[in-house]
LUMGUKOL-656380 format. One line per field, with one value per residue (C-alpha): chain; residue number from 0; residue in one letter; z, y, x. Coordinates in nm, 4 decimals. Example, Ala and Ser with C-alpha at 12.3 -4.5 7.8 and 13.67 -1.06 7.14 Angstrom:
! residues 2
chain <- [A; A]
resi <- [0; 1]
resn <- [A; S]
Z <- [0.7800; 0.7140]
Y <- [-0.4500; -0.1060]
X <- [1.2300; 1.3670]
! end
This chain:
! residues 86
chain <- [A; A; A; A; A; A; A; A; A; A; A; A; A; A; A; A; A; A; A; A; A; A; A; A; A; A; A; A; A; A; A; A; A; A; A; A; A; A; A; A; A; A; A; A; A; A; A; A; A; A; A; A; A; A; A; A; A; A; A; A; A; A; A; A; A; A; A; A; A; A; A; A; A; A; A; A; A; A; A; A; A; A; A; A; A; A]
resi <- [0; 1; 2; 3; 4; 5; 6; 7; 8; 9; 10; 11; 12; 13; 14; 15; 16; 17; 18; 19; 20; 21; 22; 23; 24; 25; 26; 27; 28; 29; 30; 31; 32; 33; 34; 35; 36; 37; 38; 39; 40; 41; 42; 43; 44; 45; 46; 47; 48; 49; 50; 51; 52; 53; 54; 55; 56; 57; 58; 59; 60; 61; 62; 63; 64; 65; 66; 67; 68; 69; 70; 71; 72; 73; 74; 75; 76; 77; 78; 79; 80; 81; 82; 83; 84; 85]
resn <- [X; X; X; X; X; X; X; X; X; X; X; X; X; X; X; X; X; X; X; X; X; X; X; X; X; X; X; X; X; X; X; X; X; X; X; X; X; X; X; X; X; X; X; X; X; X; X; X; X; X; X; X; X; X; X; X; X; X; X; X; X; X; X; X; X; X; X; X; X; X; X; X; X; X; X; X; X; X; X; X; X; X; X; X; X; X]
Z <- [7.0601; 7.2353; 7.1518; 7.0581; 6.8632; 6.6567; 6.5865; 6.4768; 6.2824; 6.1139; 6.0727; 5.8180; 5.6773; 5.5836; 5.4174; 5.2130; 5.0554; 5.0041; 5.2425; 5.4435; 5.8138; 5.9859; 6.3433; 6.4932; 6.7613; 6.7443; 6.7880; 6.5657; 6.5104; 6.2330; 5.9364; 5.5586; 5.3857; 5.0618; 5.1261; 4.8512; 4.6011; 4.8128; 5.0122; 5.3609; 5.7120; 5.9875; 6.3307; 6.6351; 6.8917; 7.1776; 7.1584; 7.3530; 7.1710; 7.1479; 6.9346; 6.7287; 6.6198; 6.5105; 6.3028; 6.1823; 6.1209; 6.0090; 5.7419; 5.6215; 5.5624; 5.2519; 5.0741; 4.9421; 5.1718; 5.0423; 4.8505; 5.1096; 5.3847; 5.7256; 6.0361; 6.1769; 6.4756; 6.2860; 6.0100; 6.3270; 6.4619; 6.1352; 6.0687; 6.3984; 6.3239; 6.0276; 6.2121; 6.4390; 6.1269; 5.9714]
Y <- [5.0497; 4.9970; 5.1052; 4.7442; 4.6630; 5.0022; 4.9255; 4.5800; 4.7373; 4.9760; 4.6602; 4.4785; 4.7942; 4.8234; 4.4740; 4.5421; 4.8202; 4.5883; 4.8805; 4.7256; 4.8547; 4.8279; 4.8238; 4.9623; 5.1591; 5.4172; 5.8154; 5.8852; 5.9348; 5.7552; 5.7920; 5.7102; 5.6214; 5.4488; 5.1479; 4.9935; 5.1492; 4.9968; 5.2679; 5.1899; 5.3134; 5.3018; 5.2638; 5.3801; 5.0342; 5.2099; 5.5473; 5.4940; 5.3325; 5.6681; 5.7821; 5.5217; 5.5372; 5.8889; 5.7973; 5.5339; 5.7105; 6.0638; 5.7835; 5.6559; 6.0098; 6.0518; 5.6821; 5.7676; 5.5191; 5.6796; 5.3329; 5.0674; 4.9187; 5.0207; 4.9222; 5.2615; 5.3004; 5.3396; 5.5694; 5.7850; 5.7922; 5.8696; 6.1612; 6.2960; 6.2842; 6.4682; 6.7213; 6.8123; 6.8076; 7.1182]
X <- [-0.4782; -0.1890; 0.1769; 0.3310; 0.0036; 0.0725; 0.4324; 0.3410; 0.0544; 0.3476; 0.5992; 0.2907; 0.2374; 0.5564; 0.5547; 0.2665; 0.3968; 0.7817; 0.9402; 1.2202; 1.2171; 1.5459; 1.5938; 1.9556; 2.0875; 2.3550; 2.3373; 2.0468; 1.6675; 1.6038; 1.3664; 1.3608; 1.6912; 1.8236; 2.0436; 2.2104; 1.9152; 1.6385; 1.3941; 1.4133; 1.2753; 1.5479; 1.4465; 1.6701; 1.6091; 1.7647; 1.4657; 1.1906; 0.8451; 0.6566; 0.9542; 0.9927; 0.6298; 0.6709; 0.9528; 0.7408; 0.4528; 0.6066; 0.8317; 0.4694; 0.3984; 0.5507; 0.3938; -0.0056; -0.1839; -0.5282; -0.6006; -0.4712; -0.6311; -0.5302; -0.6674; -0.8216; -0.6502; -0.2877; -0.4569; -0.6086; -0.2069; -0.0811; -0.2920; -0.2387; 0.1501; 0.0528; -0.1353; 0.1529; 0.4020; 0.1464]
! end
């Protein structure tokens, strides 16, 4: 599957599961955060799409997705990120 396919893949993940994912840019990598009590993933716009889909998927990390549906090419990319995080 190809990279934008995966991110958009991660983007209806994330509104299944009601977590926010917020795009900026600035001078940082990005990952999970609270904002204003609400769990959400922030994304850094200006990193390149490889990176962002490690945040993305090393974020995902921490939610059990054991029980949801997810197309198998993202589940194969998030247990590789999980793999390297070992």
């Amino acid at each position: 599957m190809k990279n934008d396919k995966l991110y958009a893949e991660f983007e209806q993940l994330g509104e299944r599961l009601g977590i926010k994912i917020v795009k900026g840019k600035g001078d940082f990598v990005g990952g999970i955060c609270m904002i204003h009590d609400q769990t959400v993933i922030v994304i850094n716009k200006m990193k390149p799409l490889e990176q962002r889909l490690k945040t993305l998927a090393s974020s995902f990390l921490e939610y059990s997705l054991d029980d949801i549906y997810i197309v198998p090419a993202l589940r194969a990319y998030i247990d590789d990120i999980r793999s390297l995080d070992l």
